[in-house]
C-alpha positions as CSV (number, residue, x, y, z in Angstrom):
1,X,-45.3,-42.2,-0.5
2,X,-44.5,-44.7,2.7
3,X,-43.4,-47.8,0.7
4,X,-42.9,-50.8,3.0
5,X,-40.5,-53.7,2.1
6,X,-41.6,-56.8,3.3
7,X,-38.9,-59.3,4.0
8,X,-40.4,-62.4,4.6
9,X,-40.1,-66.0,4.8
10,X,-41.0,-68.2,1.8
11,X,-41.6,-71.7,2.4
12,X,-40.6,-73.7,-1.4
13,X,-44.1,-75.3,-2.4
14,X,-45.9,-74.3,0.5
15,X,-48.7,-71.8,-1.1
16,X,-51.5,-71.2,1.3
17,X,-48.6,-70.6,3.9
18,X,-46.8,-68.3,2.4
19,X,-50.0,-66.0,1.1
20,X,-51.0,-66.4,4.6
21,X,-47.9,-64.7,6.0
22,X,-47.8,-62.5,3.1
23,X,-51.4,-61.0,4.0
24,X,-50.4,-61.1,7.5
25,X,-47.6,-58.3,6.6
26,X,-49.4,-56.5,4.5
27,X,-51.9,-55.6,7.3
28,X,-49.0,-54.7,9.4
29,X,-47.8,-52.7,6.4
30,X,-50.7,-50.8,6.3
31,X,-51.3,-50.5,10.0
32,X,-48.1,-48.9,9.9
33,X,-48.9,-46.1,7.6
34,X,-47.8,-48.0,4.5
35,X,-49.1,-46.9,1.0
36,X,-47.4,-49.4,-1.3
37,X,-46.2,-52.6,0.0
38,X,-43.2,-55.1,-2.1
39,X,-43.1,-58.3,-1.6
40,X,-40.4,-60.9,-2.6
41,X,-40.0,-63.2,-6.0
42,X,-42.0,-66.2,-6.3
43,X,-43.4,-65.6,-2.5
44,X,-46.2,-68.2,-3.8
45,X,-44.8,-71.5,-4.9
46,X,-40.4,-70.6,-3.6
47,X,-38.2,-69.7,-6.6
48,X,-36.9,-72.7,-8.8
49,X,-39.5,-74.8,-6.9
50,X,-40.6,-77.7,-8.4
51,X,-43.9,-77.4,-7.2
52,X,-44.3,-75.0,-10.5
53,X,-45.1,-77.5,-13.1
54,X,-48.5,-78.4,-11.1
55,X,-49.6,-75.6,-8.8
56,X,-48.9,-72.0,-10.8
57,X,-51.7,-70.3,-11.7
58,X,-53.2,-67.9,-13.7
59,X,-52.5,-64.1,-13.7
60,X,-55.3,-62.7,-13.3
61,X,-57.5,-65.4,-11.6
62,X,-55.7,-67.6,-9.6
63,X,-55.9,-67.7,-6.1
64,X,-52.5,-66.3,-5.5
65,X,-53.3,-63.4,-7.2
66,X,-57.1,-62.7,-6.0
67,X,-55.7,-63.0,-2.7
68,X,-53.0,-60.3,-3.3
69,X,-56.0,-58.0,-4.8
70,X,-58.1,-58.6,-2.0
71,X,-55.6,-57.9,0.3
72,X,-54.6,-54.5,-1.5
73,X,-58.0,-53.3,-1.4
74,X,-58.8,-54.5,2.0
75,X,-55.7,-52.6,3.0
76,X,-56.3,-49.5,0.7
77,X,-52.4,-49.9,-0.8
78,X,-50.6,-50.7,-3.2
79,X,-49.1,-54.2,-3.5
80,X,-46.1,-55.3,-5.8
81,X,-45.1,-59.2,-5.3
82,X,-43.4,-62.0,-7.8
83,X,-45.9,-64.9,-8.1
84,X,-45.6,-68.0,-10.1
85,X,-47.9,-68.3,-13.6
86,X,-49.3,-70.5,-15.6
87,X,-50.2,-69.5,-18.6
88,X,-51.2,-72.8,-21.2
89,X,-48.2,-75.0,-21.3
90,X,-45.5,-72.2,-19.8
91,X,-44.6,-71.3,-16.5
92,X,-43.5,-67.5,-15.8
93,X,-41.6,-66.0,-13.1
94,X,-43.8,-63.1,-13.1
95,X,-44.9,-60.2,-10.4
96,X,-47.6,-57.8,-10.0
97,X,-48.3,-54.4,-9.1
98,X,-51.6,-53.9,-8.0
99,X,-54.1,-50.8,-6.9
100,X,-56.0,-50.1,-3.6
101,X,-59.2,-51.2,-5.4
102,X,-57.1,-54.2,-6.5
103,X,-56.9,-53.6,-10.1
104,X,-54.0,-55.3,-12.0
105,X,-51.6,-52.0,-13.0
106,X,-48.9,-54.1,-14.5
107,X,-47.9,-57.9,-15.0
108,X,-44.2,-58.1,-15.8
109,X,-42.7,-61.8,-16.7
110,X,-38.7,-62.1,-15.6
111,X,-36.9,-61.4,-18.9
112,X,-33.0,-61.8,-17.6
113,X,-33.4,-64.9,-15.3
114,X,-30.6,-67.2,-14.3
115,X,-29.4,-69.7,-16.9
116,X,-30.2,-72.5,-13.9
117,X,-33.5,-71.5,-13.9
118,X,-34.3,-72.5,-17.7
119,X,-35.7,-75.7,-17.2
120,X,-38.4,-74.4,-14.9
121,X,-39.5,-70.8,-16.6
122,X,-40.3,-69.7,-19.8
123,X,-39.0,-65.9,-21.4
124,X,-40.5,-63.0,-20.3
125,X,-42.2,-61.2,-22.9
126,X,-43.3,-57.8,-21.6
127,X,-42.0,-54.4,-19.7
128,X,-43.9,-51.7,-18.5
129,X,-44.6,-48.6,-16.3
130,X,-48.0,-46.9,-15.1
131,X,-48.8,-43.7,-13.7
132,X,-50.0,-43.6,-10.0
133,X,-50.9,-40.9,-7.9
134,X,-47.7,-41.6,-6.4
135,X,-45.8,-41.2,-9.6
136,X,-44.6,-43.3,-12.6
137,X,-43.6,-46.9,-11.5
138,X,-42.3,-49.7,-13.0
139,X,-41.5,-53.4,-12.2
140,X,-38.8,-55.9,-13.2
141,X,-38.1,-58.8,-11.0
142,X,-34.1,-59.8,-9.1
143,X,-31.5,-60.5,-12.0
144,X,-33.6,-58.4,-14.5
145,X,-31.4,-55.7,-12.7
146,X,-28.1,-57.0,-14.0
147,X,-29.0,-57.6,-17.3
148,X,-26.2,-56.7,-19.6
149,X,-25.6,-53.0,-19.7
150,X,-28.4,-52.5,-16.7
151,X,-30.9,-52.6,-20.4
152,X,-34.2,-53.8,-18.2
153,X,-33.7,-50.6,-15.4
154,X,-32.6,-48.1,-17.7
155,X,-35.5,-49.2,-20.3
156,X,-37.9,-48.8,-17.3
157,X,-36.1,-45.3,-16.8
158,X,-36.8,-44.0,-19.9
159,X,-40.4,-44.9,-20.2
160,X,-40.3,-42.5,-17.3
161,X,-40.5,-44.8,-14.3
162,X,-39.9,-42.1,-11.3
163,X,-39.4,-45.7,-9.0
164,X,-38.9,-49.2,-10.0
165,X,-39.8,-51.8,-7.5
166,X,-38.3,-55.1,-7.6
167,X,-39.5,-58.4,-6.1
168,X,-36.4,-60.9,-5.4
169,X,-34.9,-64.0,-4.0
170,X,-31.2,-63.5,-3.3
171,X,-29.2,-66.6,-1.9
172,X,-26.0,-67.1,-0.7
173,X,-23.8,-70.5,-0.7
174,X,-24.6,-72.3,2.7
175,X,-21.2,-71.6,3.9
176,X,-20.8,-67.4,2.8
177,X,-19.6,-65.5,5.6
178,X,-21.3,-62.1,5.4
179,X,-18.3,-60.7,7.7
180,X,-15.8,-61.3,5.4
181,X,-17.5,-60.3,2.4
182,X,-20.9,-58.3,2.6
183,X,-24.1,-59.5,0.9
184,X,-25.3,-56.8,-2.0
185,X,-22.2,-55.2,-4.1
186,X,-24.2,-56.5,-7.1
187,X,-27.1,-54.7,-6.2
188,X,-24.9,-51.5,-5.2
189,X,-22.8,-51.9,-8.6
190,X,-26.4,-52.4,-10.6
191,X,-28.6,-50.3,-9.2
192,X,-26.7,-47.0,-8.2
193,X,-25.8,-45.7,-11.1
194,X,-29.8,-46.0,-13.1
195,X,-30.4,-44.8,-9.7
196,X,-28.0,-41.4,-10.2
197,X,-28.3,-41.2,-14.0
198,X,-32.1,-40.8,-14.3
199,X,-33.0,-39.8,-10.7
200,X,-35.3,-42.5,-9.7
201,X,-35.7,-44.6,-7.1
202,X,-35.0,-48.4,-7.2
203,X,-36.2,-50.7,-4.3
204,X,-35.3,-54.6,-4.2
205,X,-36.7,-56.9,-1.7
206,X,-35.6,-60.4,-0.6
207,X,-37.3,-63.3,1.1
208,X,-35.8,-65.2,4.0
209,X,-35.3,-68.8,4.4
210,X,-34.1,-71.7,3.1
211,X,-34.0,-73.1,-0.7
212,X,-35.3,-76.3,-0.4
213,X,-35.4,-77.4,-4.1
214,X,-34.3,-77.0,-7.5
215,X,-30.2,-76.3,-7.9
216,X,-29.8,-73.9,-5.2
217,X,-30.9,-76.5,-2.8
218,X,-29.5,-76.0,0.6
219,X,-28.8,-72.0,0.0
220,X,-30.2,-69.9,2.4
221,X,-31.7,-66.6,1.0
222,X,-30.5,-63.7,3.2
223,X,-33.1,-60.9,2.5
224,X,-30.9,-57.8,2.9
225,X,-33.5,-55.7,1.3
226,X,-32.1,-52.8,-0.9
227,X,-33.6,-48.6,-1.7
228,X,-31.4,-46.7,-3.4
229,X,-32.2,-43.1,-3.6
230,X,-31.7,-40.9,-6.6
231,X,-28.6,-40.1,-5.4
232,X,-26.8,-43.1,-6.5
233,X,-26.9,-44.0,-2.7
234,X,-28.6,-46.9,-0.4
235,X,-31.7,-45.1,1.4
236,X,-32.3,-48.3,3.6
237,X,-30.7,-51.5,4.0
238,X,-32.6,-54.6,5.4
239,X,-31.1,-56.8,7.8
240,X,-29.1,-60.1,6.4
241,X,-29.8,-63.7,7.7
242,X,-31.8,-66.5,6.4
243,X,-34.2,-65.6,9.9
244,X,-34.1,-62.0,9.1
245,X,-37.9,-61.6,8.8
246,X,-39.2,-58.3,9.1
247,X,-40.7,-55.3,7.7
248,X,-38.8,-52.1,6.8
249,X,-40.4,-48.4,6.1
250,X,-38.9,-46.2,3.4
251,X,-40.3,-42.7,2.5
252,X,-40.3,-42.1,-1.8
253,X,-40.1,-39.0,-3.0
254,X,-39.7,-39.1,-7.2
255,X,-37.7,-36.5,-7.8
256,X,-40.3,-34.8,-10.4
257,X,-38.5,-32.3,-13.4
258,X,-35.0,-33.2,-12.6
259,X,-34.5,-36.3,-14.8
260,X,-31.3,-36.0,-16.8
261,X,-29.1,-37.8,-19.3
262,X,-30.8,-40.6,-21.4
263,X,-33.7,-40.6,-18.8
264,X,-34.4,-37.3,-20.3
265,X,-38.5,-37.6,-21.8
C-alpha cells in the first residue's frame, strides 16, 4: 500500500480552511498514487482550541466528517484524520479512518491525552482495528503512543493491527533549537520497540503552524512526521519547522505470518 502522510498546516478555529487545504492534499495524495492518506490531530477546529465548546460536530454527520468521506470516495483512498466531536454535552478528540466508498471503518476517541488538555476533552472510550484489503489497521491518536507501558500500541498489536496510523499535533517550546536537540526521541523511544516486538508498522503525522490558543499558546508545531518499519527503525522522516508543509510517500508492506512475542494471535 502507498500510504501518504500529509503534513499540513492547521489554522486553530479556522474550519472551512483547514478542510479546504486538507481536501486539497488529499487530491494531490491521490494524484500521486496514494492509497491511504493520514492526516494530523484535530486538523478541523486546531488542538486545545477553544473554538471546541461551540463548533465540534458530530461523528458521523457533521460537516467535517462528510467532507473527509466525500473526499475519500471522490479520491478512491483511504483517509485517516483527528477531527473534533461533539457528542451531547462532551467534546472528543477523536479521528477517523475511512473507506474509498467513504464508509466509517473506525472512530477512535484519544484515551491518553495530556493532563492540559482536560478542561477541553472528555475520555476516550473505545479502541479498535478493521481488516482492509490492505491489512489489519488500527488508529490511536499523538500521546495515546506513550501511554504507560506503550498499553494503547501494543493493545492495537494484539488485536492484530498489521499498521497503526496515528493522527498528531506535536509542539515544541517557541524557543527549542532542533540543532541542539532533535525533534522525535519520544516517538523513536515509543514507537520502535511495538514496532520490532509485533512487526507492524506505525506511522505518526504532524501538522504545521502555530498554536494560537489554549496553554500551548505561542508553540509552534513542527510536523516531523514519523514511519517506523517493523524493524524497530524510522522508514521515513518528515521535514521539522512550523512552515514545513508538505506531503511525504511511504510504501507499507505488513509483514503477514511473522508476528511474534505477545503480538502472537
Amino acid at each position: 500500500m502507498k500510504l501518504a502522510l500529509i503534513q499540513m498546516r492547521v489554522e486553530g478555529g479556522a474550519r472551512d480552511a483547514n478542510l479546504s487545504r486538507a481536501e486539497s492534499f488529499i487530491a494531490q495524495a491521490a494524484a500521486g498514487g496514494a492509497e491511504a492518506v493520514l492526516l494530523p490531530e484535530a486538523l478541523d477546529l486546531g488542538w486545545t482550541h477553544r473554538s471546541a465548546a461551540d463548533d465540534a460536530e458530530e461523528i458521523p454527520g457533521g460537516e467535517s466528517c462528510e467532507r473527509l468521506r466525500a473526499a475519500a470516495q471522490r479520491h478512491r483512498v483511504f483517509v485517516c484524520a483527528g477531527l473534533i466531536e461533539r457528542a451531547g454535552p462532551l467534546r472528543y478528540n477523536s479521528a477517523v479512518l475511512i473507506d474509498p466508498d467513504g464508509h466509517l471503518l473506525l472512530h477512535h476517541r484519544k484515551l491518553n491525552e495530556l493532563e492540559l488538555a482536560h478542561a477541553v476533552y472528555a475520555q476516550g472510550d473505545r479502541l479498535g482495528v478493521v481488516t482492509t484489503k490492505h491489512g489489519r489497521i488500527g488508529v490511536m491518536i499523538c500521546s495515546d503512543g506513550f501511554a504507560p507501558g506503550q498499553m494503547v500500541s501494543r493493545t492495537l498489536a494484539l488485536m492484530g493491527a498489521e499498521l497503526i496510523l496515528s493522527p498528531c499535533a506535536w509542539a515544541v517550546p517557541a524557543d527549542h533549537d532542533n540543532v541542539r536537540e532533535p525533534y522525535g526521541r519520544v516517538w523513536l523511544e515509543n514507537y520502535g520497540p511495538v514496532a520490532r516486538e509485533h512487526r507492524l508498522w506505525i506511522a505518526g503525522c504532524s501538522n504545521v503552524g502555530w498554536v494560537n490558543d489554549g496553554a500551548w499558546k505561542g508553540r509552534p508545531c513542527i510536523g516531523s512526521s514519523l514511519v517506523i518499519g517493523p524493524d524497530g527503525t524510522p522508514a521515513l522522516r518528515g521535514p521539522y519547522g512550523a512552515e514545513a508543509e508538505t506531503v511525504l510517500f511511504i510504501d507499507v508492506t505488513p509483514v503477514a505470518g511473522q508476528r511474534r512475542g505477545l503480538g502472537r494471535l
